[in-house]
KEDRENVO-108337 format. One line per 8 residues: their letters; for each residue y, z negated, x negated of C-alpha. Coordinates in Angstrom, 3 decimals, always signed. Layout:
N
a = Y,Z,X; ...
***
This chain:
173
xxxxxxxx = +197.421,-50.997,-37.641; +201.388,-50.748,-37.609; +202.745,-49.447,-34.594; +205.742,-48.097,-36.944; +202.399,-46.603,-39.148; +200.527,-45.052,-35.824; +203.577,-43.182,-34.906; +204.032,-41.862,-38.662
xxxxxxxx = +200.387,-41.012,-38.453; +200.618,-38.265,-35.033; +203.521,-37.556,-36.402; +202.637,-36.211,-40.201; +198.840,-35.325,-40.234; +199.092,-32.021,-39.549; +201.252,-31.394,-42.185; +198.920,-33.265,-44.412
xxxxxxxx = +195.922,-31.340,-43.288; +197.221,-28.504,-43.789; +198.685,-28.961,-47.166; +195.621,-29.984,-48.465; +193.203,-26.955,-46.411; +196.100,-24.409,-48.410; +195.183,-26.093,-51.177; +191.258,-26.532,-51.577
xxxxxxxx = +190.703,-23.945,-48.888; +187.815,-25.994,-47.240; +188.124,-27.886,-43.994; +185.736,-30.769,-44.623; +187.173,-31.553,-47.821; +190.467,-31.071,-46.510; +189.698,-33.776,-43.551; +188.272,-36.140,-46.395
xxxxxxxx = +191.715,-35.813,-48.486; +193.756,-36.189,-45.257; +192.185,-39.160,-44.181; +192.500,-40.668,-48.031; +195.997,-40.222,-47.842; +196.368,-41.813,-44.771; +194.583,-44.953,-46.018; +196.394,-44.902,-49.350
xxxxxxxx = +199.551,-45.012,-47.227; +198.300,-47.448,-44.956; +197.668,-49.886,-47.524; +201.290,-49.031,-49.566; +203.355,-48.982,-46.319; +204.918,-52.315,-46.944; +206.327,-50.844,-50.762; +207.690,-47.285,-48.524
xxxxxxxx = +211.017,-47.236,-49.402; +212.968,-44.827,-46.894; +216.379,-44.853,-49.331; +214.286,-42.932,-51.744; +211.995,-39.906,-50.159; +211.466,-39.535,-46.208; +207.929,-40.273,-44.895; +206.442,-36.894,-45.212
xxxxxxxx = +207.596,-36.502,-48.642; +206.423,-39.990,-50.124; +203.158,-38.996,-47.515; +202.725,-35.804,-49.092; +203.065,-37.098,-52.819; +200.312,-39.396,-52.345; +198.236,-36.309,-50.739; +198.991,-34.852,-54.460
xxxxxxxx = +198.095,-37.037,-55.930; +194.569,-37.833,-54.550; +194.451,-33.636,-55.292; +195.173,-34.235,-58.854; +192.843,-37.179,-59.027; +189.915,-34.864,-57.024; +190.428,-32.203,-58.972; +190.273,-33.910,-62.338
xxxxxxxx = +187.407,-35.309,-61.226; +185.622,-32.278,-60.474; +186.505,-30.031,-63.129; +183.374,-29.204,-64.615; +181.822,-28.032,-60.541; +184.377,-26.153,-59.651; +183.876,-27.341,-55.974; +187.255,-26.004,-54.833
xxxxxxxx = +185.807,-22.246,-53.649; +187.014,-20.486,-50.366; +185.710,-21.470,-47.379; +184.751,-19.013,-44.723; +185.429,-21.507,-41.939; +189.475,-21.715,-42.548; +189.016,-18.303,-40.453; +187.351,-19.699,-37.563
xxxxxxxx = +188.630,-23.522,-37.447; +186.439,-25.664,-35.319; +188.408,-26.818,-32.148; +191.340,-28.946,-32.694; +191.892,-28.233,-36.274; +194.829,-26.261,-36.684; +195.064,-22.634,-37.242; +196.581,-21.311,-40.885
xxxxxxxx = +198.800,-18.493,-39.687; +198.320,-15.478,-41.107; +195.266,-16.455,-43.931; +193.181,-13.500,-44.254; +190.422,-13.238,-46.428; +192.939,-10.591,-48.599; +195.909,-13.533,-48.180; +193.433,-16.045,-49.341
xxxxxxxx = +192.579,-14.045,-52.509; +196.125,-13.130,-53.370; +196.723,-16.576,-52.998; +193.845,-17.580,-55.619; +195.292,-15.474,-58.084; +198.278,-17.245,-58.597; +198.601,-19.912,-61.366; +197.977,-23.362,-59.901
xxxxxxxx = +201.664,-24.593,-59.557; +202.368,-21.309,-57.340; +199.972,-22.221,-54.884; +200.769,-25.654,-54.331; +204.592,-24.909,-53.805; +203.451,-22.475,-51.662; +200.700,-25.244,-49.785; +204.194,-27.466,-49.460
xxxxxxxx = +206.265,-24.867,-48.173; +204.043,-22.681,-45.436; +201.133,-25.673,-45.447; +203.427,-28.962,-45.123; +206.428,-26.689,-43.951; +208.625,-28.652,-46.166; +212.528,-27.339,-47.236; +212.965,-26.519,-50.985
xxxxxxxx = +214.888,-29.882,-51.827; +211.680,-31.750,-50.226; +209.038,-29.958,-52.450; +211.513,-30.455,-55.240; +210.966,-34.426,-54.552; +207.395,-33.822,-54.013; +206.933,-31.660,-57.321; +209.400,-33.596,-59.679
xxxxxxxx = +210.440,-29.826,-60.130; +214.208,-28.700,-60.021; +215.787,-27.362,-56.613; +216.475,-24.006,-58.463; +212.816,-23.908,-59.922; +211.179,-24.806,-56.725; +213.177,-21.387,-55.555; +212.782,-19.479,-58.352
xxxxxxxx = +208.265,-19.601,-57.871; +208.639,-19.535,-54.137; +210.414,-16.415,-54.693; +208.251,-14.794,-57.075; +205.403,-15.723,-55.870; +205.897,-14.008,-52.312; +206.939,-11.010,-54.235; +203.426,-11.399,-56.307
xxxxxxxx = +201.970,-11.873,-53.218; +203.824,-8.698,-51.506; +202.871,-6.382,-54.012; +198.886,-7.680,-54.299; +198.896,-6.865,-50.487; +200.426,-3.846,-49.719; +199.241,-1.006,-52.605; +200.612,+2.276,-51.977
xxxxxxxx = +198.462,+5.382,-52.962; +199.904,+7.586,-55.510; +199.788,+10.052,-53.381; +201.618,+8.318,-50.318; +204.315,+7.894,-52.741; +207.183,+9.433,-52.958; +208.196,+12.767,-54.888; +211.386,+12.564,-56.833
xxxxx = +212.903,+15.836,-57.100; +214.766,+17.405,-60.188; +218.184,+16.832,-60.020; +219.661,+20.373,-60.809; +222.531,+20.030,-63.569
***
């Protein structure tokens, strides 16, 4: 293997992993996807053009792709179901921050395009103008649904009781 390659490698495939375990919310599967991307890229390296996406991005469109292509695949199983172990990772695998089971619901509730900006953004840790070159989606759109999806998220997550609410008194005229 490429020296150039093993460097890219440590240096991206946590950001992979974790992309894809946002995404299909199952570590083995996850593993399998990272470790398809990695050989995908392994085999395009010599055709990686650096003028025209860094490495994580042209990295991370591949892992996208190989989603796409998985989920496609598996349409009629609907394999992709929430796996208890993202709580408890086995040693080594990294840690989601913050993914409780209520996170990981809210997070299942959004439409499909939601999540992945949001797999890109907290998952891969990319900036909006990467996950715009990721998504083929506009700067401004990439912003616009990770903005309302974190208020979606906000307001799945934290219910107030009608009767912690608030009284509004009557304003005397």
């Amino acid at each position: 293997m490429d020296a150039a390659f093993t460097e890219i490698y440590e240096r991206h495939v946590q950001a992979v992993y974790a992309f894809h375990v946002y995404r299909v919310r199952s570590h083995d599967l996850a593993e399998d996807l990272t470790q398809l991307t990695f050989e995908r890229a392994l085999r395009a390296w010599g055709r990686y053009d650096p003028a025209l996406a860094s490495v994580l991005t042209w990295l991370l469109a591949i892992g996208r792709n190989l989603l796409i292509d998985h989920v496609r695949a598996d349409r009629g199983s609907q394999q992709v179901v929430f796996d208890a172990d993202v709580h408890s990772p086995a040693v080594g695998a990294p840690r989601l921050p913050g993914l409780s089971p209520a996170l990981a619901d809210a997070l299942a509730q959004l439409p499909e395009r939601d999540q992945e900006v949001l797999a890109l953004r907290f998952g891969a840790d990319l900036q909006g103008a990467e996950i715009a070159d990721v998504t083929g989606l506009s700067l401004a759109n990439v912003q616009q649904i990770l903005s309302r999806s974190l208020r979606r998220l906000h307001s799945q997550l934290t219910t107030v009781p009608p009767e912690d609410l608030p009284t509004r008194r009557a304003s005397q005229t």
